[in-house]
C-alpha positions as CSV (number, residue, x, y, z in Angstrom):
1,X,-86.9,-14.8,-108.6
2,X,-87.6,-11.6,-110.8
3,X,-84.2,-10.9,-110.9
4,X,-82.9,-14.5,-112.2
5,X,-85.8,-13.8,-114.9
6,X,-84.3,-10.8,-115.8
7,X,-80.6,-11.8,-116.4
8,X,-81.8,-15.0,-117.8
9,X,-83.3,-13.0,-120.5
10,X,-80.9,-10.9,-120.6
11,X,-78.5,-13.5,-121.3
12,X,-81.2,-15.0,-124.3
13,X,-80.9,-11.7,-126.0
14,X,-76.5,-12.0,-126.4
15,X,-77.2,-15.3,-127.1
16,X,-80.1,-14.2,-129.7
17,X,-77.7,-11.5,-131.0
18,X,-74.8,-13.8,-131.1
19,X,-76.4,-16.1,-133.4
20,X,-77.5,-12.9,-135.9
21,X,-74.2,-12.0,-135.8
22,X,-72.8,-14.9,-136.7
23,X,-75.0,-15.7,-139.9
24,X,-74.4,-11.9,-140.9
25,X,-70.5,-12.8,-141.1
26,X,-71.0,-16.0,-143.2
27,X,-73.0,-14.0,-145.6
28,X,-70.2,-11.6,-145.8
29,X,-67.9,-14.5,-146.3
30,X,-69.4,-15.9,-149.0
31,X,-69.6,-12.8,-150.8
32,X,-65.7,-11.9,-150.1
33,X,-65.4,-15.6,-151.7
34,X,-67.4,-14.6,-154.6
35,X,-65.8,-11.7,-155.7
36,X,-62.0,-12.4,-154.9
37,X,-63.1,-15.9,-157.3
38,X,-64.5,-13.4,-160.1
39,X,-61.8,-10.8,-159.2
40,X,-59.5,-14.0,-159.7
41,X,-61.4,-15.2,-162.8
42,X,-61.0,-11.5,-164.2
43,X,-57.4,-10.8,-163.2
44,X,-56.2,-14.2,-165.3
45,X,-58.6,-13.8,-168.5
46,X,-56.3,-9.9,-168.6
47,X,-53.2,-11.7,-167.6
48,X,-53.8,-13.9,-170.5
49,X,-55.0,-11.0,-172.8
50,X,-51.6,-9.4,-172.2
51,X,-49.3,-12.4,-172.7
52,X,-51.1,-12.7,-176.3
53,X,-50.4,-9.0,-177.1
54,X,-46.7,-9.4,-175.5
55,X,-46.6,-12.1,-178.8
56,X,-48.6,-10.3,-181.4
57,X,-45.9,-7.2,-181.3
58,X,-46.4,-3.6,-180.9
59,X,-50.1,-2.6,-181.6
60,X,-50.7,0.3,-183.7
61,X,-52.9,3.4,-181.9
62,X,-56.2,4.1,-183.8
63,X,-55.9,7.7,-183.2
64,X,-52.4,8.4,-183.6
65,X,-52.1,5.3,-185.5
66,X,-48.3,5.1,-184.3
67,X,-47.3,1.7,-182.3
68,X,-48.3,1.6,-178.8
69,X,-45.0,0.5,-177.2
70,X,-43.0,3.5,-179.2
71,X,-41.0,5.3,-177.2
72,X,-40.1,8.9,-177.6
């Protein structure tokens, strides 16, 4: 009978440890969600920031004060 006890809690403790690991990965799943969406959120707003330089024309550098997209 001891030995049913035994492997019976043994048995609660995976299950225990299971369950811990299981809400440890959906809080690291909602937090990969979170970023890539901000990651997403900040890759567009640059993609969009470039497309309205790509219209304005070659920018001019403030030290050099020569246009960005010169070439040598």
């Amino acid at each position: 009978m001891e030995e049913y006890q035994g492997v019976r809690k043994s048995l609660w403790d995976l299950v225990e440890g299971q369950e811990r690991n299981m809400a440890q990965l959906e809080r690291i799943g909602t937090a990969m969600e979170q970023r890539w969406g901000l990651e997403g959120v900040v890759k567009k707003e640059e993609s969009e920031d470039d497309a309205k330089r790509s219209k304005d024309g070659p920018r001019e550098s403030q030290e050099e004060g020569t246009p960005s997209s010169a070439s040598c």
